[in-house]
C-alpha positions as CSV (number, residue, x, y, z in Angstrom):
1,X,2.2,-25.8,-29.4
2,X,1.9,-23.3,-33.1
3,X,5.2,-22.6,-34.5
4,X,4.2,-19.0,-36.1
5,X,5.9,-18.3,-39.0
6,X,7.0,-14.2,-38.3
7,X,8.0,-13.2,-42.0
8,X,4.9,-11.8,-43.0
9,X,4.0,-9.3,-40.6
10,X,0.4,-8.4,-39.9
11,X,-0.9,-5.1,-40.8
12,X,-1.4,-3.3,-37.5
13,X,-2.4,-4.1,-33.6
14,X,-6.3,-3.0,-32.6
15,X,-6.8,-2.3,-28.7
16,X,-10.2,-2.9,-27.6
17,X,-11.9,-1.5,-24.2
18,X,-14.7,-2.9,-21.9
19,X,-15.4,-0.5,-19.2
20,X,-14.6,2.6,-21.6
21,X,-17.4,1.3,-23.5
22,X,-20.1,2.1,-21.0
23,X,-19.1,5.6,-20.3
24,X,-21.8,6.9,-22.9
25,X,-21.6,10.6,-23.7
26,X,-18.3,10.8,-22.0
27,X,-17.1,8.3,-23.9
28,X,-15.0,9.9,-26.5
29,X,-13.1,11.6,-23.5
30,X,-11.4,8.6,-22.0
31,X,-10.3,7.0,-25.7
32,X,-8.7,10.5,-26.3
33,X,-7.0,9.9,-23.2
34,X,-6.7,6.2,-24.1
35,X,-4.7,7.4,-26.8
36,X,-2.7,9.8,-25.4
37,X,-1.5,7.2,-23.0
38,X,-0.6,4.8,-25.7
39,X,1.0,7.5,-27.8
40,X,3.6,8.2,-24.4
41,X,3.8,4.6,-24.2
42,X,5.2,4.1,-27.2
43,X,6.7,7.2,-28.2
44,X,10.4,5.7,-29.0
45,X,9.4,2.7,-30.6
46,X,8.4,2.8,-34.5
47,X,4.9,2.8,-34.4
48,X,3.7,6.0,-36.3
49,X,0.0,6.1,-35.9
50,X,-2.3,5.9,-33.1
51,X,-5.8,6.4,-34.5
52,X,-9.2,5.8,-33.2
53,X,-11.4,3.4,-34.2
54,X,-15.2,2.1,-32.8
55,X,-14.8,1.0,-29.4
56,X,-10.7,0.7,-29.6
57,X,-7.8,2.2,-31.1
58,X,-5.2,1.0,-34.1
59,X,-1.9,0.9,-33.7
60,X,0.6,1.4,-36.6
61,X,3.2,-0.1,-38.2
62,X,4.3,-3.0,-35.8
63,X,7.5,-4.4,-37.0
64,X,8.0,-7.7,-36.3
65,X,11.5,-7.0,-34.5
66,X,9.7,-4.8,-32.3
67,X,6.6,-6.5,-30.8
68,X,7.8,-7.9,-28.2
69,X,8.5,-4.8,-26.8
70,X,5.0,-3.0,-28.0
71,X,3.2,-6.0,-26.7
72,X,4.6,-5.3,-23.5
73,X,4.1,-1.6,-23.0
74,X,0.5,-1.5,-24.2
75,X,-0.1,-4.5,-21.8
76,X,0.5,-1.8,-18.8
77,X,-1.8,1.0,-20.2
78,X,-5.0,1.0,-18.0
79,X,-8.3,1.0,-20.2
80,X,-7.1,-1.9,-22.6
81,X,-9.2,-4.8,-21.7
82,X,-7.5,-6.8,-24.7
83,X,-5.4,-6.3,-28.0
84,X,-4.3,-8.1,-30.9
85,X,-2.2,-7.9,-34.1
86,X,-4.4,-8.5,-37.0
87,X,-4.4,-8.7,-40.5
88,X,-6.7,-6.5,-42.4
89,X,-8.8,-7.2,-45.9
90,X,-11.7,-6.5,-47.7
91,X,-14.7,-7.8,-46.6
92,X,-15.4,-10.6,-49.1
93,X,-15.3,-14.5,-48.0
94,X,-12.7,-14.8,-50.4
95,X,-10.5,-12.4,-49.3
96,X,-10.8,-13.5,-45.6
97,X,-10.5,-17.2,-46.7
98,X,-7.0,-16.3,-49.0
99,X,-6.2,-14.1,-45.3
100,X,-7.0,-17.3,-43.1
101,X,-4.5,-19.8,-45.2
102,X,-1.9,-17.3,-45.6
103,X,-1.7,-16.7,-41.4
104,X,-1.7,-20.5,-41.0
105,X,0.5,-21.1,-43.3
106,X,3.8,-22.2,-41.2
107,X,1.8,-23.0,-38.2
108,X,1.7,-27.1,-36.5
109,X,-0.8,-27.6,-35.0
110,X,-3.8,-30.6,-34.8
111,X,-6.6,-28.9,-33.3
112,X,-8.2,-25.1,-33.7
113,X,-11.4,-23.7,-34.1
114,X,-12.7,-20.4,-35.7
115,X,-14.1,-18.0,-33.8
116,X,-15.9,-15.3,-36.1
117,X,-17.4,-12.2,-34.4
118,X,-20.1,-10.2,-37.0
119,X,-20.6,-6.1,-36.0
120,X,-22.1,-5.9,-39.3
121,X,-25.4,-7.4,-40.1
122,X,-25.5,-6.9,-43.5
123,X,-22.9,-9.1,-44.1
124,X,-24.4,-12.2,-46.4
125,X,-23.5,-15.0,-44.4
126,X,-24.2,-15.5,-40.0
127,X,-21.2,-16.0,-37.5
128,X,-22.3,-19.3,-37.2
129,X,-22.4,-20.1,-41.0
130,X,-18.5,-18.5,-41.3
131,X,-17.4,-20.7,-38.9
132,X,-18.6,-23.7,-40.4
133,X,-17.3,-22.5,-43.8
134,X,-13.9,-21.3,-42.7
135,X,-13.7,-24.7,-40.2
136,X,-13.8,-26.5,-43.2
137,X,-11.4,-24.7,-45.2
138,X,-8.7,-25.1,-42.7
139,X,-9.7,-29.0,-41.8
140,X,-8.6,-29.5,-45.8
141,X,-6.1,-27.3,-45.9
142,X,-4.2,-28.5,-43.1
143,X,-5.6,-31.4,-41.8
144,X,-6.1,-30.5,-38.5
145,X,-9.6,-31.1,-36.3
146,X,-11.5,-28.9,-34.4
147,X,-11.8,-28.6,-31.2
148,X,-14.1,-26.2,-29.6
149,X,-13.1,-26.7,-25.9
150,X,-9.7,-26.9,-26.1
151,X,-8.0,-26.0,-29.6
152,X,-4.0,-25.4,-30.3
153,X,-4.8,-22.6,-32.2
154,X,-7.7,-20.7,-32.4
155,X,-8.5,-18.3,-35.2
156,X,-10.6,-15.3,-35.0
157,X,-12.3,-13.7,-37.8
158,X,-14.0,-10.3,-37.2
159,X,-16.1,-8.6,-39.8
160,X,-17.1,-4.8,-39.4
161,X,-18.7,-2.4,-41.9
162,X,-15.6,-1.8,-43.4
163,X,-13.0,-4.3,-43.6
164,X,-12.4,-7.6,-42.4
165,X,-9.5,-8.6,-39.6
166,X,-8.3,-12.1,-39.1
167,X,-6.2,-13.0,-36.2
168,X,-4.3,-15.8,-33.8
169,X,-4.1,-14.8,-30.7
170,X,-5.8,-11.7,-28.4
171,X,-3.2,-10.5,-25.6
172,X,-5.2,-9.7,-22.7
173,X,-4.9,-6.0,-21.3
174,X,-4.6,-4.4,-17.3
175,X,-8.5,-3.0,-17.9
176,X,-9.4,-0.4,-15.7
177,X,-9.6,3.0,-16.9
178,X,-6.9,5.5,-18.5
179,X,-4.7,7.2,-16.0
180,X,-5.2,11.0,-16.1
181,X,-9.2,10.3,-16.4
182,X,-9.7,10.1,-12.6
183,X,-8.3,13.1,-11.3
184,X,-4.9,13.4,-9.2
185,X,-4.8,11.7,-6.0
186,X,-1.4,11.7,-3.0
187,X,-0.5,8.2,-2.3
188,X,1.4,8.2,1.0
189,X,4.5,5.6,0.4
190,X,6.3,3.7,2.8
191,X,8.8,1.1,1.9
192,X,6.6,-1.6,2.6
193,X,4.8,-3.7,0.7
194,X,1.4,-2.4,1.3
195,X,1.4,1.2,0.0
196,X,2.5,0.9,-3.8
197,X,-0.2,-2.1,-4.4
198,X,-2.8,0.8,-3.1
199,X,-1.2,3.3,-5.0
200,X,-1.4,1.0,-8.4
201,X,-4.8,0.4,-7.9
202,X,-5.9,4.0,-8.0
203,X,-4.1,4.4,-11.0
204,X,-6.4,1.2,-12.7
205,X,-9.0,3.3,-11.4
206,X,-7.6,6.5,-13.9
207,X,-5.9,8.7,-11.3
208,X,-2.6,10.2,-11.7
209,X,-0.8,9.1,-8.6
210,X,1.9,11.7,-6.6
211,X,3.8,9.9,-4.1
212,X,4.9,11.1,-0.6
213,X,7.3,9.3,1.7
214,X,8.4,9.9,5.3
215,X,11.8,9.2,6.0
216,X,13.6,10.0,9.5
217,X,16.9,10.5,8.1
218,X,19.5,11.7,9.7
219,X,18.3,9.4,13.3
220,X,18.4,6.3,10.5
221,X,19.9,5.5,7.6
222,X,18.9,6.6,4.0
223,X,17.7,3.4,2.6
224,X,14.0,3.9,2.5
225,X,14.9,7.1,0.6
226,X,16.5,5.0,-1.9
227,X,13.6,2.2,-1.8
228,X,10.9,4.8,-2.4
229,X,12.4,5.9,-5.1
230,X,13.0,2.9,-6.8
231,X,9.4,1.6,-6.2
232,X,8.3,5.3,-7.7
233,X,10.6,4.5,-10.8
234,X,8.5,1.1,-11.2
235,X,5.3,2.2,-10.8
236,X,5.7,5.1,-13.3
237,X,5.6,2.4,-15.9
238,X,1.9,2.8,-15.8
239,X,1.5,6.3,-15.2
240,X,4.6,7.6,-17.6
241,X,5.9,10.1,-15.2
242,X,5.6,10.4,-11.2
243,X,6.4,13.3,-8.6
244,X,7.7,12.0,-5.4
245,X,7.9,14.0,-2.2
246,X,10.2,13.2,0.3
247,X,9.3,14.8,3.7
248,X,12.0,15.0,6.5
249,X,10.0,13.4,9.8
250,X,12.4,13.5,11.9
251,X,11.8,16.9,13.7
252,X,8.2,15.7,14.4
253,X,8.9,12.6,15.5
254,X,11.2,13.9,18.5
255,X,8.9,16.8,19.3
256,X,6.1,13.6,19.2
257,X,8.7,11.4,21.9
258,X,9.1,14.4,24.2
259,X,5.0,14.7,24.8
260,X,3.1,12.1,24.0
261,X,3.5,8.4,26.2
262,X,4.4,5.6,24.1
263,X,1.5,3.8,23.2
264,X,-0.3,6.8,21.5
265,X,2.9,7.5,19.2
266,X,2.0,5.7,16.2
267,X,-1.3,7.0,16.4
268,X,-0.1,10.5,16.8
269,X,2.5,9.7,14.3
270,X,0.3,8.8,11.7
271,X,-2.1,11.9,12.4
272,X,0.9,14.3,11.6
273,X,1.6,12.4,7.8
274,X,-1.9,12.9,7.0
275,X,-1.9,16.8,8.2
276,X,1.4,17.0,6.0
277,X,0.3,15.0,3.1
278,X,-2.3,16.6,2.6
279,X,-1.2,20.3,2.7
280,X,1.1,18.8,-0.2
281,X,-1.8,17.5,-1.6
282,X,-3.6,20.8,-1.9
283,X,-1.0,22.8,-3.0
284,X,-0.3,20.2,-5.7
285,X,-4.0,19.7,-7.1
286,X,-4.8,16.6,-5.6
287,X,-8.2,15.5,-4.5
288,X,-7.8,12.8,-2.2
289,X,-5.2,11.1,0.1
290,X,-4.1,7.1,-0.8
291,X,-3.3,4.7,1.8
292,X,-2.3,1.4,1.9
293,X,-4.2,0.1,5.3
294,X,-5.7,-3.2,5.7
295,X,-8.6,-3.5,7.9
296,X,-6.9,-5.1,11.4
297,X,-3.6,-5.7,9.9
298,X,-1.4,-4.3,12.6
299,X,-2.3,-1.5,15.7
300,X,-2.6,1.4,13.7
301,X,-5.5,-0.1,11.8
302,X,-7.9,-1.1,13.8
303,X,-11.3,0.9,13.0
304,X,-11.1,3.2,15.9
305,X,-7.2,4.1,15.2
306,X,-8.2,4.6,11.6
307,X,-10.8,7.0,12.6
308,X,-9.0,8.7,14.7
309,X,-6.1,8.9,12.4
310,X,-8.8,10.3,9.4
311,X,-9.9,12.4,11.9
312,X,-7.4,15.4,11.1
313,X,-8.3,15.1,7.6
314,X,-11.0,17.4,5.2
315,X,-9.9,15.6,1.9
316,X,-11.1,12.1,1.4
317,X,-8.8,9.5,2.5
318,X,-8.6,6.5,0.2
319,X,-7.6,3.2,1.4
320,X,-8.5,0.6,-2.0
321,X,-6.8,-2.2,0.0
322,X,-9.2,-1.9,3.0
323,X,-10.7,-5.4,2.6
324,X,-8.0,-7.3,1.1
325,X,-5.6,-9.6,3.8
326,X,-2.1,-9.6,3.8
327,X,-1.7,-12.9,1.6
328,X,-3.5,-11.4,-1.1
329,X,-1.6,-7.9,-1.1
330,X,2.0,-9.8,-0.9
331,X,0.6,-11.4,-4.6
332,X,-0.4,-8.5,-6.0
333,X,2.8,-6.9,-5.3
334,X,4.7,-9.6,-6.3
335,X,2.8,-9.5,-10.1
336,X,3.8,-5.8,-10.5
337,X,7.4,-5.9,-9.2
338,X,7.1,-4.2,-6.1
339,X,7.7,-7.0,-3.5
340,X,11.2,-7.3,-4.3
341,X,12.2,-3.9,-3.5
342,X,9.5,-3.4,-1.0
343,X,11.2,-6.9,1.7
344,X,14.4,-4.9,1.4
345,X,15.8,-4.1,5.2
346,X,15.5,-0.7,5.8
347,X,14.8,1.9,8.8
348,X,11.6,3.8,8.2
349,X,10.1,6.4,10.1
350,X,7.0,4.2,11.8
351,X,9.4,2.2,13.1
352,X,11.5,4.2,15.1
353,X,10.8,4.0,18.6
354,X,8.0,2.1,18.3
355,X,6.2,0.6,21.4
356,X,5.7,-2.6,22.2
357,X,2.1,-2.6,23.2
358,X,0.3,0.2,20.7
359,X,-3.2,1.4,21.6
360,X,-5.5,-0.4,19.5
361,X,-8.9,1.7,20.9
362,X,-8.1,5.5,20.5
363,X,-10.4,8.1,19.7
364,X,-9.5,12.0,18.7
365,X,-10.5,13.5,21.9
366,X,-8.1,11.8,23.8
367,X,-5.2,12.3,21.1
368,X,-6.1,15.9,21.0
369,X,-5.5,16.2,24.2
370,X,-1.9,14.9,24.3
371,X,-1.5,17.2,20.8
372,X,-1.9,20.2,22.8
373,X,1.3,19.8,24.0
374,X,2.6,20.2,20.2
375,X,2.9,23.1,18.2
376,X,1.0,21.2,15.3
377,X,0.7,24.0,12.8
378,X,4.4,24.8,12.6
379,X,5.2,21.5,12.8
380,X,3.2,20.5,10.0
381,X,4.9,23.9,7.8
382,X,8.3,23.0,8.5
383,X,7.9,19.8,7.3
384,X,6.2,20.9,4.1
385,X,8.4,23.8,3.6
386,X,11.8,21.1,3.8
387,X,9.9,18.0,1.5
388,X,12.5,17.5,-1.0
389,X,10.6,16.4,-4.7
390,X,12.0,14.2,-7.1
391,X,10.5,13.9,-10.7
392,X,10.5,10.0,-11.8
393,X,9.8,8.1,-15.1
394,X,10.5,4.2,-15.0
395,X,14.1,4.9,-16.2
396,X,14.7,6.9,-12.9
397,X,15.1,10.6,-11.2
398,X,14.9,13.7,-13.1
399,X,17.5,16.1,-11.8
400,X,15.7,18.6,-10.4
401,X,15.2,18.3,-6.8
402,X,13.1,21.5,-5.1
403,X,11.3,22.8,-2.6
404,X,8.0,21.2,-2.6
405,X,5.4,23.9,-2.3
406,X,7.6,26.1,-4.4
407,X,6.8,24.1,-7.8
408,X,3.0,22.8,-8.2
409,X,3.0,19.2,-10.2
């Protein structure tokens, strides 16, 4: 494996995009919002400049003693496909050649190759013929072989109309598309494992995530509170800054237990959080409702419960994880973080007084008819007016709980 030798810094770190790239006109919106993201991101760390560039953005300075930490924060901004600390000179062979010997100089290693990329064509000499020049330089210089397939060390050479950069190693990035660039959507958070994977996604997809989570405290403990919360914190890593709502269900829920039979509860449970959810929703700017279902994963999420469910809803209703099974969720959650915190015991509100056997088949003519026992529209305000919300960045809670509808995010 290269030993790099980290005393001569290079000169800055370029972030290149993919799906940015195709946005044509709209284009120079997302890499201004691209920016802006990667400014927040590393707004207490020394780099000074964030400056646009074709198809990418150029981070500087990057000190060596602080890479590790710039390396990870722009490796969680959506929209950066890749990105690289380079070293930049002019555009002559022999400055790239005198570039190339002074980066390998302190490496080990017995096989590499070069791997030149070309945007301008009126450089003198092909990609194919700086590769076989530069290969040979580096095969005298240090002895090593190539190896095309397989190399210890592979050095990348990219020419554009106005300088030359010469690299080691590309760091690959999330991809996606810059949060703020989709719109605001309301995730609706449990303290399972399901919901903050969904909620993640949507932010790869550029949308500013609000979270809202149940909880039927005082009948059960505080702890999915506290596990809401915490996953918030975590996921505000990508997004810079979270609201969280936390919306007292326990009034509901006993009103729910006194007039509707067992079976339908969940359904009827579920209908109530999406009436809620998205009154915060509206009054907060958001466009759509999140959810974490997977098609046939439990009861509640069969297609005709999910309809039924959707039903009460005029905003769309989001579900990214629709298709995925449960496997496959419990590894995405466990390469953000959340799986940790989301396996912790706890007492949510779905679970309380749960039944044994759930309908699976409902439809909304049915539920309606056991909702006309409930006085659904004051139901549905007192919850909203009582939501508690929390502001959250990833190093926790701002202090300044309030109503919910009484501050717009």
């Amino acid at each position: 494996m290269a030993t790099i030798d980290t005393q001569r810094p290079p000169d800055s770190v370029m972030v290149r995009v993919h799906e940015i790239a195709l946005k044509g006109r709209n284009r120079p919106l997302f890499l201004q919002r691209l920016r802006r993201n990667l400014r927040l991101a590393l707004r207490d760390t020394p780099v000074q400049r964030v400056d646009p560039k074709h198809l990418g953005v150029e981070i500087s300075p990057v000190p060596d003693s602080a890479w590790p930490e710039i390396a990870e924060r722009i490796g969680r901004v959506f929209g950066v496909v890749k990105f690289y600390r380079c070293r930049k000179v002019p555009r002559t062979l022999q400055a790239i050649e005198e570039a190339l010997i002074s980066e390998t100089d302190g490496l080990e290693f017995d096989t590499f190759r070069i791997t030149a990329k070309r945007s301008d064509k009126a450089f003198p000499l092909t990609s194919l013929e700086i590769n076989s020049r530069l290969g040979s330089l580096v095969e005298r210089v240090t002895g090593a072989r190539v190896s095309l397939r397989d190399p210890e060390v592979n050095i990348f050479v990219e020419i554009t109309p106005r300088e030359a950069m010469v690299y080691l190693r590309e760091m690959p990035g999330p991809g996606g598309l810059p949060v703020g660039s989709g719109g605001r959507v309301a995730a609706l958070l449990s303290g399972g494992i399901d919901s903050p994977v969904a909620a993640w996604r949507m932010m790869k997809r550029g949308c500013q995530v609000m979270f809202v989570h149940f909880h039927s405290f005082p009948l059960v403990d505080g702890s999915s509170r506290e596990k809401a919360l915490e996953i918030a914190e975590l996921l505000s890593k990508y997004q810079f800054r979270s609201t969280l709502f936390l919306v007292p269900f326990a009034d509901v829920q006993r009103e729910i237990i006194l007039s509707v039979p067992p079976p339908y509860r969940v359904v009827v449970y579920r209908r109530f959080m999406t009436r809620i959810a998205e009154v915060i929703a509206r009054e907060h700017g958001a466009g759509a409702l999140v959810t974490g279902e997977s098609l046939g994963q439990v009861g509640s999420q069969t297609l005709e419960n999910l309809a039924t469910v959707r039903s009460v809803a005029s905003l769309p209703v989001l579900s990214p994880l629709i298709g995925m099974d449960k496997q496959e969720i419990i590894d995405e959650a466990r390469r953000l973080g959340t799986f940790p915190i989301s396996i912790l015991p706890d007492e949510d509100c779905c679970s309380l007084f749960t039944p044994r056997h759930p309908a699976t088949r409902t439809n909304a003519t049915e539920i309606e008819r056991l909702e006309s026992a409930l006085d659904v529209p004051a139901l549905v305000a007192k919850a909203v007016e009582q939501a508690e919300v929390r502001r959250v960045t990833e190093s926790g809670a701002l202090p300044q709980p309030a109503p919910a509808i009484a501050r717009r995010g």
